[in-house]
MIVO-139868 format. One record per residue (C-alpha): residue number from 1; x, y, z. Coordinates in Angstrom, 3 decimals. Each point is the difference from the previous one (the first is absolute). Last residue first. Layout:
% MIVO-139868
vomi k: NUM | px: X | py: Y | pz: Z
...
This chain:
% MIVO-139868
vomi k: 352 | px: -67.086 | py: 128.408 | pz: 33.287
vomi k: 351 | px: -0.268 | py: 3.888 | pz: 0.079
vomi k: 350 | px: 0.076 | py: 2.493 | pz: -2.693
vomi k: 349 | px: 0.992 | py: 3.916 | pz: 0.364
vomi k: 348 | px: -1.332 | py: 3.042 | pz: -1.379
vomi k: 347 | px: 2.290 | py: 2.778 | pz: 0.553
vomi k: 346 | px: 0.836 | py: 1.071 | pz: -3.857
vomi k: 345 | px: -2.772 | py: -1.352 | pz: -1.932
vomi k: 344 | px: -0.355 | py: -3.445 | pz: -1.265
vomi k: 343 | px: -2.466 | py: -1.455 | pz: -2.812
vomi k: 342 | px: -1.357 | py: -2.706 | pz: 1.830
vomi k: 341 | px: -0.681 | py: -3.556 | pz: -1.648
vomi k: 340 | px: -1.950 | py: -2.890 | pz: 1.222
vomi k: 339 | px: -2.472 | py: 2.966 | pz: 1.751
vomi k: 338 | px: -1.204 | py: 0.843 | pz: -3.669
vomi k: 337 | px: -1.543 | py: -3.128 | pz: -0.427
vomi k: 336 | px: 0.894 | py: -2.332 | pz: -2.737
vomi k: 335 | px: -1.950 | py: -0.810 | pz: -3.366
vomi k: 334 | px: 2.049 | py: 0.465 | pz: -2.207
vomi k: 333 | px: -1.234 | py: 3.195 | pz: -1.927
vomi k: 332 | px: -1.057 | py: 1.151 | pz: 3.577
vomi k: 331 | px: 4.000 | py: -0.084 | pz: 0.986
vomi k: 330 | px: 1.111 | py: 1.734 | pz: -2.885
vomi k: 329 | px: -1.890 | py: 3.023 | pz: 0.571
vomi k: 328 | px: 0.715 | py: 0.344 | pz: 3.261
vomi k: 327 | px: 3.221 | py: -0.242 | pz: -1.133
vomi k: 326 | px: -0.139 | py: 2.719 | pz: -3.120
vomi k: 325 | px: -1.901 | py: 2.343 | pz: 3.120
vomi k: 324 | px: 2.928 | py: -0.647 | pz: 2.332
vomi k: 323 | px: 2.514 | py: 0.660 | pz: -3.219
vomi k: 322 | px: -1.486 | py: 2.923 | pz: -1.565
vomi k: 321 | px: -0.011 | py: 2.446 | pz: 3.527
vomi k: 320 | px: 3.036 | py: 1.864 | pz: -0.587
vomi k: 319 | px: -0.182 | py: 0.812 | pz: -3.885
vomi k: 318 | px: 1.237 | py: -2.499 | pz: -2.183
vomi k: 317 | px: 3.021 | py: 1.183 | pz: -1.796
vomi k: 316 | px: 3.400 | py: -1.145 | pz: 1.247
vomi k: 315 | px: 2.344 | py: 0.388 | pz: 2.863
vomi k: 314 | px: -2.221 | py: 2.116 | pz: 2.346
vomi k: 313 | px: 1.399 | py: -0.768 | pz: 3.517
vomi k: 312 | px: -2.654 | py: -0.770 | pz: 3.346
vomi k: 311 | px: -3.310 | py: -1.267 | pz: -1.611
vomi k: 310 | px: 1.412 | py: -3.209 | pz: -1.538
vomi k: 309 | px: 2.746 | py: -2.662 | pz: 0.608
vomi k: 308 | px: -2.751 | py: -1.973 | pz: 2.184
vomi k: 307 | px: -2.377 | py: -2.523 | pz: 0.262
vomi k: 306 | px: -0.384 | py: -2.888 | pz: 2.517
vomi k: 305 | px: -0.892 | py: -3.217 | pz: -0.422
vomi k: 304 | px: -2.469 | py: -3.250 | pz: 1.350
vomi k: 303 | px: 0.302 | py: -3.788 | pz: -0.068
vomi k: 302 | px: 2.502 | py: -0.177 | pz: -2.740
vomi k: 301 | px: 0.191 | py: -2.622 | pz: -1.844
vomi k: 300 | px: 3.014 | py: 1.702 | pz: -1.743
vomi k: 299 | px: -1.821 | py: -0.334 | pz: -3.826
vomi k: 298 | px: -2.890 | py: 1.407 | pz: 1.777
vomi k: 297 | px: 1.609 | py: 3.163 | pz: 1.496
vomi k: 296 | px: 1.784 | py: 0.246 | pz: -3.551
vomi k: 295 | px: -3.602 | py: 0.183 | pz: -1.579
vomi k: 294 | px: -0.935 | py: 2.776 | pz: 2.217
vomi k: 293 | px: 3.338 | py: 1.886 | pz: -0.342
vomi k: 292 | px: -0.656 | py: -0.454 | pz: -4.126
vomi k: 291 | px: -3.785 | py: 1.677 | pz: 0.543
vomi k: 290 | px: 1.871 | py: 3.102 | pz: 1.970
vomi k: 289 | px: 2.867 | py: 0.477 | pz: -2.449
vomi k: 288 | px: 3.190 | py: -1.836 | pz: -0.523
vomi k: 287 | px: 3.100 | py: 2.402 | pz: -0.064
vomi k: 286 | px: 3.471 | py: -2.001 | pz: -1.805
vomi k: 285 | px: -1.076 | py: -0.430 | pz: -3.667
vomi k: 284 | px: -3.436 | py: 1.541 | pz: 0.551
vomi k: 283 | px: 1.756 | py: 3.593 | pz: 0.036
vomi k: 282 | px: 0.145 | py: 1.055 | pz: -3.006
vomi k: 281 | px: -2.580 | py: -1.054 | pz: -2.267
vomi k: 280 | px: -2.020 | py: 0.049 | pz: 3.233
vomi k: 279 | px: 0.144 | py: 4.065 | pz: 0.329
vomi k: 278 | px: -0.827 | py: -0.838 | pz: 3.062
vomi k: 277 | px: 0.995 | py: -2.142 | pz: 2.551
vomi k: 276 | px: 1.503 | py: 1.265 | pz: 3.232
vomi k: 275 | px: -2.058 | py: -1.415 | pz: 2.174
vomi k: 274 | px: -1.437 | py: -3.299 | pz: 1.364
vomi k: 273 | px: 3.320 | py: -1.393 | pz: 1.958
vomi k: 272 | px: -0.621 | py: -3.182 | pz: 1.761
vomi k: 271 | px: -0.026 | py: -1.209 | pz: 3.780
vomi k: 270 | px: -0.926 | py: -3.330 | pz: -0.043
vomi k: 269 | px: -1.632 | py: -1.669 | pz: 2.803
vomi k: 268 | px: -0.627 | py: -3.043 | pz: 2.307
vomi k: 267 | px: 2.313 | py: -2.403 | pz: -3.778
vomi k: 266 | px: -0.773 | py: -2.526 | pz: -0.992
vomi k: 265 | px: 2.847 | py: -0.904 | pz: -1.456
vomi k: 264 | px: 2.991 | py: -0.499 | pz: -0.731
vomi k: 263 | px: 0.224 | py: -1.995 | pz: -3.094
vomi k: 262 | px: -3.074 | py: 0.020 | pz: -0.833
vomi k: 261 | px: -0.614 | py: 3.925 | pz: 0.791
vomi k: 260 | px: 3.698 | py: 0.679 | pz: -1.478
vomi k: 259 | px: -0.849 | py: -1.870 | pz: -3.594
vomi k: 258 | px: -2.941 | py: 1.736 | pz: -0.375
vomi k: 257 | px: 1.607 | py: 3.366 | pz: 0.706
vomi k: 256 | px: 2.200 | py: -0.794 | pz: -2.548
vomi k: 255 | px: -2.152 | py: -1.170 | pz: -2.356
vomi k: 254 | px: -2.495 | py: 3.285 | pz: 0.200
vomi k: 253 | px: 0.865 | py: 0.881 | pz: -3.948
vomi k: 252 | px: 1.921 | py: 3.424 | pz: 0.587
vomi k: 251 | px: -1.558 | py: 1.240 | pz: 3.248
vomi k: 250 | px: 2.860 | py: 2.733 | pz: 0.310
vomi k: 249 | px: 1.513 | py: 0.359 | pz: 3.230
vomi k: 248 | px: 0.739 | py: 2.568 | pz: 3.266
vomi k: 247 | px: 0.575 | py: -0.509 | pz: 3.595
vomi k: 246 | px: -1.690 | py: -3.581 | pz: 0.342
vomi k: 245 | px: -0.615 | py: -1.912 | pz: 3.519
vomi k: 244 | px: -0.871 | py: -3.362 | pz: 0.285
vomi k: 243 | px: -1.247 | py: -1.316 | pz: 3.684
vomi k: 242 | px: -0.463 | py: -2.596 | pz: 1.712
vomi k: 241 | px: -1.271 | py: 0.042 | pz: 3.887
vomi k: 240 | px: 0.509 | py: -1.232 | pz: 3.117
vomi k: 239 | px: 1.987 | py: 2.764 | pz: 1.629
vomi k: 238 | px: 2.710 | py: -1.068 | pz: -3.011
vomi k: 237 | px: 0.177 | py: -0.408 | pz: -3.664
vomi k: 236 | px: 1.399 | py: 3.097 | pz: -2.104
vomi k: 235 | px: 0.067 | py: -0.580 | pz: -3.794
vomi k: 234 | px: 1.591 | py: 2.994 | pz: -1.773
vomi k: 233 | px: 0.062 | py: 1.697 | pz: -3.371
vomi k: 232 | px: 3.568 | py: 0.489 | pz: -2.325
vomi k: 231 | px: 1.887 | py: 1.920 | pz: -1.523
vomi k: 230 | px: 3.557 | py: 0.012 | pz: -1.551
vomi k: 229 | px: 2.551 | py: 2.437 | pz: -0.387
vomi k: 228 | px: 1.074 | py: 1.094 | pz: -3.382
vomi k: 227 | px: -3.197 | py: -0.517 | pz: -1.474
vomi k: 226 | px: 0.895 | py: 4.261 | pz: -1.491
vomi k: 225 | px: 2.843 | py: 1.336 | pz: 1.194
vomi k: 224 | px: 1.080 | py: 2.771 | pz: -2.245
vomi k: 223 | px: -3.621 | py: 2.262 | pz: 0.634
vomi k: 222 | px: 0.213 | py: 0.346 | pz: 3.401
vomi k: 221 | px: -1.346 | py: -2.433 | pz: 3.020
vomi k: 220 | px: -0.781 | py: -3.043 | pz: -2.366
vomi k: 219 | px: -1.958 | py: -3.209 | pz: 0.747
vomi k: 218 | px: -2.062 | py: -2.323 | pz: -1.800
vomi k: 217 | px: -3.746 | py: -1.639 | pz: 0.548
vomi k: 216 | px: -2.115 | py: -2.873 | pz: -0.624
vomi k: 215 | px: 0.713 | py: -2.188 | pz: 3.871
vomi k: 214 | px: 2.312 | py: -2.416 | pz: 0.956
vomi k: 213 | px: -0.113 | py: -1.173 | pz: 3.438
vomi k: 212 | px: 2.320 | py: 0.740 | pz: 3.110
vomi k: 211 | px: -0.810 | py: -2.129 | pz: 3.052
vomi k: 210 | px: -0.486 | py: 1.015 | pz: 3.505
vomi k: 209 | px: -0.440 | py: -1.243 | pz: 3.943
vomi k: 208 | px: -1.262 | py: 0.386 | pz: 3.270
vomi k: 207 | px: 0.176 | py: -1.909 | pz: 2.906
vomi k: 206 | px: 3.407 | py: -1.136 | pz: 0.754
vomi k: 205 | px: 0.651 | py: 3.893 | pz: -0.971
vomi k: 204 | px: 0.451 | py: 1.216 | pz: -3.430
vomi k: 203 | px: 1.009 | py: -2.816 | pz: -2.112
vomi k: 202 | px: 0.926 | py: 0.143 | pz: -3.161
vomi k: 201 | px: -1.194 | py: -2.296 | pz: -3.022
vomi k: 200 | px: 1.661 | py: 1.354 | pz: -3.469
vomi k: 199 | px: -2.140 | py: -1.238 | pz: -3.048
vomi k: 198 | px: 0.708 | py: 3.261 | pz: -2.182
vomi k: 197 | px: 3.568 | py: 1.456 | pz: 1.096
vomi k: 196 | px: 1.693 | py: 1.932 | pz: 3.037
vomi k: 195 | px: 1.245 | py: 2.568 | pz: 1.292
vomi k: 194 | px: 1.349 | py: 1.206 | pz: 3.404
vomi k: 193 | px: -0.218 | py: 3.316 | pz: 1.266
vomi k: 192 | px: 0.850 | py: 0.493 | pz: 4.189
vomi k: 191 | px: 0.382 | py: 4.054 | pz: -1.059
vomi k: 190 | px: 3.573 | py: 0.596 | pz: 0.781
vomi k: 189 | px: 0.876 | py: 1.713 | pz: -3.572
vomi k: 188 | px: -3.796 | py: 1.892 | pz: 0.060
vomi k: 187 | px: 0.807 | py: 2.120 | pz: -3.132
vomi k: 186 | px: 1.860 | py: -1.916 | pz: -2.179
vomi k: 185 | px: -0.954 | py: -2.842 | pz: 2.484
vomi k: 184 | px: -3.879 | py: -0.029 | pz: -1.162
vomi k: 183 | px: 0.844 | py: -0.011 | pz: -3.852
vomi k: 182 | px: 2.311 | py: -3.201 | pz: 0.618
vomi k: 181 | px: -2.797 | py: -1.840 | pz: 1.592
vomi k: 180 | px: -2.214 | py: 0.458 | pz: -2.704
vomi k: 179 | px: 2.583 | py: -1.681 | pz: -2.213
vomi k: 178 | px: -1.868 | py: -4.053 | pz: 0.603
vomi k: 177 | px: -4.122 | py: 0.567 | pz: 1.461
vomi k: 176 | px: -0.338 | py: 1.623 | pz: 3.298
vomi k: 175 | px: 0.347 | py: -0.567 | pz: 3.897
vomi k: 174 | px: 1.168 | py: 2.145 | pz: 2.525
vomi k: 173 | px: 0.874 | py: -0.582 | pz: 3.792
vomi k: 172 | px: -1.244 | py: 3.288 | pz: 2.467
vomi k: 171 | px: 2.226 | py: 1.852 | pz: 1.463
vomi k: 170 | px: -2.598 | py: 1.784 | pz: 1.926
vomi k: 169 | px: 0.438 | py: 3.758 | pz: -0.287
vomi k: 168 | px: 2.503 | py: 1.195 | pz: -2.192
vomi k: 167 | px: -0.740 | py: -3.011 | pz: -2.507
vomi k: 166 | px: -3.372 | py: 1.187 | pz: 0.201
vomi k: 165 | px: 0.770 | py: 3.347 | pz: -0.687
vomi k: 164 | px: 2.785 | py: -1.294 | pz: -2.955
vomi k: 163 | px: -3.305 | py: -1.927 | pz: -1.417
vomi k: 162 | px: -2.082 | py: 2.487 | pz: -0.442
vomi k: 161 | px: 2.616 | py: 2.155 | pz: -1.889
vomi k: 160 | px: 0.775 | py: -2.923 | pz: -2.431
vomi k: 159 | px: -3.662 | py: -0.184 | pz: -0.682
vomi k: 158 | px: -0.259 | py: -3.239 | pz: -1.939
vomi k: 157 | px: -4.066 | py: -0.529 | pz: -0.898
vomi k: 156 | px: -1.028 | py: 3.284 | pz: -1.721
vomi k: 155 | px: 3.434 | py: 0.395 | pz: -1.077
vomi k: 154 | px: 0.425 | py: -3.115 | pz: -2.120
vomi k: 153 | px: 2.426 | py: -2.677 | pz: 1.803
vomi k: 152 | px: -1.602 | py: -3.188 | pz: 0.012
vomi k: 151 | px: -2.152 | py: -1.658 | pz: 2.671
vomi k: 150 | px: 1.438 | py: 1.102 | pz: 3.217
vomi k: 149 | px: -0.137 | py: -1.254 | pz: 3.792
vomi k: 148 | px: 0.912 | py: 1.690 | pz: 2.758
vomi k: 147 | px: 0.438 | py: -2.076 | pz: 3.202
vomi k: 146 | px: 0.191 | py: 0.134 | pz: 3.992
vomi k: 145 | px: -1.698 | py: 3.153 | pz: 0.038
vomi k: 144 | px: -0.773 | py: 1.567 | pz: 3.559
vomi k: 143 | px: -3.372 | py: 1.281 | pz: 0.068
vomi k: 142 | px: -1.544 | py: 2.942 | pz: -2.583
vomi k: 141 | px: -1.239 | py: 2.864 | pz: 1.684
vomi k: 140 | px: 3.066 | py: 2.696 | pz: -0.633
vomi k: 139 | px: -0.424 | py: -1.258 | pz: -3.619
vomi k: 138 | px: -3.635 | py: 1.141 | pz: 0.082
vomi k: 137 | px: -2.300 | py: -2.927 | pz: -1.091
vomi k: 136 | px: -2.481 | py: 0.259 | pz: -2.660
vomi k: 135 | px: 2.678 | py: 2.690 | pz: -2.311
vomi k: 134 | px: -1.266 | py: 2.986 | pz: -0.499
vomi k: 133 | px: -1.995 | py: 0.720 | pz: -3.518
vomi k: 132 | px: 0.379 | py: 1.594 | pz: -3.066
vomi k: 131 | px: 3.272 | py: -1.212 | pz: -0.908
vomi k: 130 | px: 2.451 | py: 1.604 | pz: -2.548
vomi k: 129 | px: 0.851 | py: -1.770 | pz: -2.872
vomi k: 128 | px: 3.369 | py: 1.696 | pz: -1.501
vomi k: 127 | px: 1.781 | py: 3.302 | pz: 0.503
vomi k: 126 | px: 1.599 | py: 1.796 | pz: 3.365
vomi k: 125 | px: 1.633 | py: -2.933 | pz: 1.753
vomi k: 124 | px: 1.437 | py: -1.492 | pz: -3.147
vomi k: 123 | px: 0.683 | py: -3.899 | pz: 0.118
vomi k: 122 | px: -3.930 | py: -0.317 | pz: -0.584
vomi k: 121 | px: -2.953 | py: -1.447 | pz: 2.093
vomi k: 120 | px: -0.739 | py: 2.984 | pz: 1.754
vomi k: 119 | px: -0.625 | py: 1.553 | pz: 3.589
vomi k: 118 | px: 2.107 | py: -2.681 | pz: 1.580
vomi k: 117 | px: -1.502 | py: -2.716 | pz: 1.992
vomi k: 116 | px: 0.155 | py: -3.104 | pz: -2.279
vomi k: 115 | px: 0.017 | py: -3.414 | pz: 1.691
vomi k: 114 | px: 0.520 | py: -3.058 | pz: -2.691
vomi k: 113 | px: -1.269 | py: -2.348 | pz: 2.391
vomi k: 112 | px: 0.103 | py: 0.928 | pz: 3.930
vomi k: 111 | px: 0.589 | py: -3.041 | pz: 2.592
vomi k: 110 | px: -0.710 | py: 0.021 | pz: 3.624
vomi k: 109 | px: 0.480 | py: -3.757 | pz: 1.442
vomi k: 108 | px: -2.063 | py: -1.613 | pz: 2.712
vomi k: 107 | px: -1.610 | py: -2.575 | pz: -1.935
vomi k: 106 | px: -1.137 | py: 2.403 | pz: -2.872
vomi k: 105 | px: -0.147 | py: 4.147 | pz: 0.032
vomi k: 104 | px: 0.616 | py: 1.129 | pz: -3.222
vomi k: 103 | px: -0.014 | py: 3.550 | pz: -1.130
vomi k: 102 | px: -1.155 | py: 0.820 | pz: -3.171
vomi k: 101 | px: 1.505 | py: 2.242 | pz: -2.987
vomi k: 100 | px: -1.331 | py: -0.454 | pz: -3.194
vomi k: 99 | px: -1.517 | py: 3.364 | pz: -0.918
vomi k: 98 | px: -1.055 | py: 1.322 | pz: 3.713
vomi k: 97 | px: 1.078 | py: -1.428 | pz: 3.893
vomi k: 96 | px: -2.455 | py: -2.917 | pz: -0.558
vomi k: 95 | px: 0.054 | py: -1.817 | pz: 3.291
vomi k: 94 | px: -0.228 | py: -3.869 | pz: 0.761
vomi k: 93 | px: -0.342 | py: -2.217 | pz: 3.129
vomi k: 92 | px: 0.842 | py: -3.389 | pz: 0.246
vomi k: 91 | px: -0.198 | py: -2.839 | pz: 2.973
vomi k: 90 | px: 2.886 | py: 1.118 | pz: 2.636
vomi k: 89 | px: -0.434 | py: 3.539 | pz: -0.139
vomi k: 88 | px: 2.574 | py: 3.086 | pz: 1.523
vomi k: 87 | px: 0.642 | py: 3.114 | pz: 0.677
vomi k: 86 | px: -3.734 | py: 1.105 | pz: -0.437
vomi k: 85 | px: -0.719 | py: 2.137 | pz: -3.357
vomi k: 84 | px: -1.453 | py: 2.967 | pz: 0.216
vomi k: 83 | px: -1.444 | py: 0.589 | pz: -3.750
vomi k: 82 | px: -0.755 | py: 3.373 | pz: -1.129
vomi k: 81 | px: -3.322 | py: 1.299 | pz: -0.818
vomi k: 80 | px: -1.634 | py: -0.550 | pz: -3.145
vomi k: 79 | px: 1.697 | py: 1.395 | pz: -3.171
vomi k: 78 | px: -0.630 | py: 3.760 | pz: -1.453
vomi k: 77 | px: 0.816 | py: 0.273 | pz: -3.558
vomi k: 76 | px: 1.710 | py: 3.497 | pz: -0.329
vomi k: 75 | px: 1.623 | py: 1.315 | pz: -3.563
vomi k: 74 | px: -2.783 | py: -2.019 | pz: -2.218
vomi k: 73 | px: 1.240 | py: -2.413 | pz: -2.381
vomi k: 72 | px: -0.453 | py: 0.915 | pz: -3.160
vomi k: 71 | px: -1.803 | py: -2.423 | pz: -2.393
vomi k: 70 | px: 2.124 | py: -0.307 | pz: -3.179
vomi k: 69 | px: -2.234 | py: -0.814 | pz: -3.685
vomi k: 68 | px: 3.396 | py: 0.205 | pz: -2.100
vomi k: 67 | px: 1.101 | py: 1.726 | pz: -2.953
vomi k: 66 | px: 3.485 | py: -1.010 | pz: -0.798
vomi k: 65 | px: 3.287 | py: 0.920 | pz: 1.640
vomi k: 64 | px: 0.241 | py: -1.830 | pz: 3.169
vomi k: 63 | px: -1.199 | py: -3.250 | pz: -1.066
vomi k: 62 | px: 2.173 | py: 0.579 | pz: -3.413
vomi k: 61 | px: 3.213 | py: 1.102 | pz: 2.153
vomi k: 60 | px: -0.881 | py: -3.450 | pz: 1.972
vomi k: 59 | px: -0.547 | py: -2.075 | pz: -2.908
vomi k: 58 | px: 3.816 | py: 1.301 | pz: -1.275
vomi k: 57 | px: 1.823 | py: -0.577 | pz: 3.207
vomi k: 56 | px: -0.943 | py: -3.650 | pz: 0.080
vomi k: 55 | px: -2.937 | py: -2.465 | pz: -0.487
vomi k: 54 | px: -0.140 | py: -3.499 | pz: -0.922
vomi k: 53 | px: 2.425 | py: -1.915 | pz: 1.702
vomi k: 52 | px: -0.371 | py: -3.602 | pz: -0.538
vomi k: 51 | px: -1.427 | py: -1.673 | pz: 2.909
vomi k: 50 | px: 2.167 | py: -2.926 | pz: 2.219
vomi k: 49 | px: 0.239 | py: 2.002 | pz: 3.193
vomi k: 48 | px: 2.710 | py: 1.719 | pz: -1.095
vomi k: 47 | px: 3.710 | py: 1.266 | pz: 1.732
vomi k: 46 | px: 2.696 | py: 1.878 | pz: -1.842
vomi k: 45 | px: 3.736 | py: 0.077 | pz: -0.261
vomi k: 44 | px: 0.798 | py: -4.084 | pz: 0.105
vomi k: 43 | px: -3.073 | py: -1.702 | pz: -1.755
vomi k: 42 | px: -2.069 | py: -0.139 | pz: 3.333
vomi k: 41 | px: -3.472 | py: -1.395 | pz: 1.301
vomi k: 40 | px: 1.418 | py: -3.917 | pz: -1.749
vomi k: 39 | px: 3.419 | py: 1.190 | pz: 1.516
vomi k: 38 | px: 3.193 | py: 1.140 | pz: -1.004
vomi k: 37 | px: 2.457 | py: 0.658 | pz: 2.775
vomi k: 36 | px: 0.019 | py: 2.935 | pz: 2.209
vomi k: 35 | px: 0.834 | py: 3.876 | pz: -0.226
vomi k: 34 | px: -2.245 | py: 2.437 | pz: 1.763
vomi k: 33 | px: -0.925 | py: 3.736 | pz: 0.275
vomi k: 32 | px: 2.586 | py: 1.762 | pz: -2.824
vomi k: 31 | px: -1.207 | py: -2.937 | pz: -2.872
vomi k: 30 | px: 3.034 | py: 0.341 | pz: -2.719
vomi k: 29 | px: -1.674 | py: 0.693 | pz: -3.012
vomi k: 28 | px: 2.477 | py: 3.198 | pz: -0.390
vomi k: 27 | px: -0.835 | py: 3.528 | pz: -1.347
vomi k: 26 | px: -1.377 | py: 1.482 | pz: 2.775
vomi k: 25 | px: 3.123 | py: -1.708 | pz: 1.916
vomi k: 24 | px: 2.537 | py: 2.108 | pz: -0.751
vomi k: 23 | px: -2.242 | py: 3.831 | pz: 1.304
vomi k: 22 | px: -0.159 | py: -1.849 | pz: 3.218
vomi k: 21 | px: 3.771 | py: -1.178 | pz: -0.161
vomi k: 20 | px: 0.928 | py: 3.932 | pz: -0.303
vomi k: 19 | px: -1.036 | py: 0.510 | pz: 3.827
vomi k: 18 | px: -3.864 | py: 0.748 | pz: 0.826
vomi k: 17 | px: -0.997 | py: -3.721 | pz: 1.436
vomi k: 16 | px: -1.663 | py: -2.869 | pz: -1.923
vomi k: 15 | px: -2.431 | py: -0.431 | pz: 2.813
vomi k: 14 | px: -1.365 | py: 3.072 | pz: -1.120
vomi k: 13 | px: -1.564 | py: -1.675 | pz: -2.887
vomi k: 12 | px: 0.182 | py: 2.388 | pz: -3.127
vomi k: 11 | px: -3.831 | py: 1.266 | pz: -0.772
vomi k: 10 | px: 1.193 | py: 2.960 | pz: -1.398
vomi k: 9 | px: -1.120 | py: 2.690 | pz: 3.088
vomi k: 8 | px: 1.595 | py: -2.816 | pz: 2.139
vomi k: 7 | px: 3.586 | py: 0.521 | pz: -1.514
vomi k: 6 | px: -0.693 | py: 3.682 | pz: 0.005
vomi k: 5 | px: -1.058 | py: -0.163 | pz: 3.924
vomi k: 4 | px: 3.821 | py: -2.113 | pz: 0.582
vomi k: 3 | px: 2.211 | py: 2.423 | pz: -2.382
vomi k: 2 | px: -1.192 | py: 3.076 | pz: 1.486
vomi k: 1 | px: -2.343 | py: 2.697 | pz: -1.474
């Protein structure tokens, strides 16, 4: 086995390299992906979103050790048809490829979030989640991309592979939290990465625009790296609409969320992850379930939302069709019809 595959077999960030100053910096604090000045979202080495951090290596040998009640996903989980999209929209038009990958189409621009089209969500091409259903748009059908943006850098929502076709093919700009650019040029060195931190305003077009926002999460790509690159969700305004979209987060208690719908808020729609979540003595630090999505769509002033991160990658142990029925759930405990909230399949698409 060769340096590079034993490196990733260990958890070692590639982006460290294969020479003899890989193996150096294992046992160094020095942060490989970005080095910047100490701020209130980072002490110097590590970033944090103001929680203590409560699980490690440890609670995940337990998880995975101990007897658990696991639903198996099931090898095949058909999706509705593919999605078509046109080349172009000028209000908004969006399409769940699978897991938490959607492509935006808003004032004329074609945007993908967190796009994952490889087989698995793992740095191994042969082990790891595997997904159970096609992507909702083909790659060969997906327009022009002007820009890819990424939430944090897990596998199931950076796929380095994804990203060097559609560097390949459309040269598209890249935006991501602080160090995620770094892991995109160790393999992608003239991807058009940039980086930047919580609070950042870009604009897309003279029409369209972003900000990063915090969110209850971390980072790590191997086991060394761990909240060494930040994370982040994403508010996109443009084709007359607002809207707040999260990759991945814990519900913690709500104030965050409550501070982002007053402060920037309301919001046409929030697109919010509703999988992912069980066992919750592990996972509710940084997955919310179904009922915490539906109080984070309130908290956001949201007019409607979208749910995804399930049905495509089995990360955890509800079976495949817990989180629609948990939200459905959810929803008639507060009151809400199920239309203010879809749970999103690959190829289903919302319009504004």
């Amino acid at each position: 086995m060769n340096r590079r595959k034993l490196l990733t077999l260990l958890g070692i960030p590639a982006v460290l390299g294969t020479g003899s100053a890989a193996w150096a910096s294992i046992s160094r604090s020095r942060n490989p992906y970005y080095q910047g000045p100490v701020t209130e979202n980072f002490n110097g080495t590590v970033f944090t979103d103001g929680r203590p951090v409560t699980k490690g290596l440890a609670d995940v040998l337990k998880w995975q050790t101990s007897k658990r009640d696991r639903e198996t996903f099931p090898e095949s989980y058909p999706a509705p048809p593919k999605d078509r999209p046109p080349a172009r929209v000028e209000g908004v038009r969006i399409v769940h490829l699978g897991h938490a990958s959607f492509l935006y189409q808003i004032g004329g621009l074609n945007l993908l979030i967190d796009p994952v089209y490889s087989l698995r969500a793992s740095p191994l091409s042969f082990i790891g989640p595997r997904r159970v259903n096609e992507p909702g748009v083909a790659f060969d059908d997906l327009p022009r991309i002007d820009a890819v943006l990424i939430t944090h850098n897990h596998y199931d929502h950076l796929d380095i592979e994804t990203l060097a076709r559609l560097h390949e093919r459309d040269r598209p700009r890249m935006i991501m939290p602080l160090g995620n650019d770094t892991i995109v040029r160790a393999r992608i060195p003239e991807a058009r990465a940039e980086a930047h931190d919580w609070s950042a305003r870009l604009s897309l077009s003279d029409r369209v625009s972003t900000t990063l926002v915090p969110s209850y999460h971390w980072s790590a790509r191997g086991a060394f790296d761990r909240r060494m690159a930040l994370w982040c969700s994403f508010v996109l305004e443009g084709g007359g609409a607002r809207i707040f979209h999260i990759g991945d987060t814990g519900y913690h208690d709500g104030s965050l969320y409550r501070r982002l719908g007053s402060e920037l808020g309301p919001f046409r729609l929030a697109v919010l992850p509703i999988g992912a979540y069980e066992p919750r003595w592990f996972m509710r630090d940084n997955h919310m379930n179904p009922e915490e999505a539906v109080q984070v769509m309130l908290a956001l002033r949201a007019e409607a939302a979208l749910g995804h991160h399930w049905g495509t990658f089995q990360l955890t142990d509800e079976g495949i069709e817990r989180p629609p029925a948990a939200l459905a759930a959810a929803l008639a405990a507060a009151g809400l019809p199920e239309e203010r909230f879809r749970a999103m399949r690959p190829g289903l698409s919302w319009q504004a």
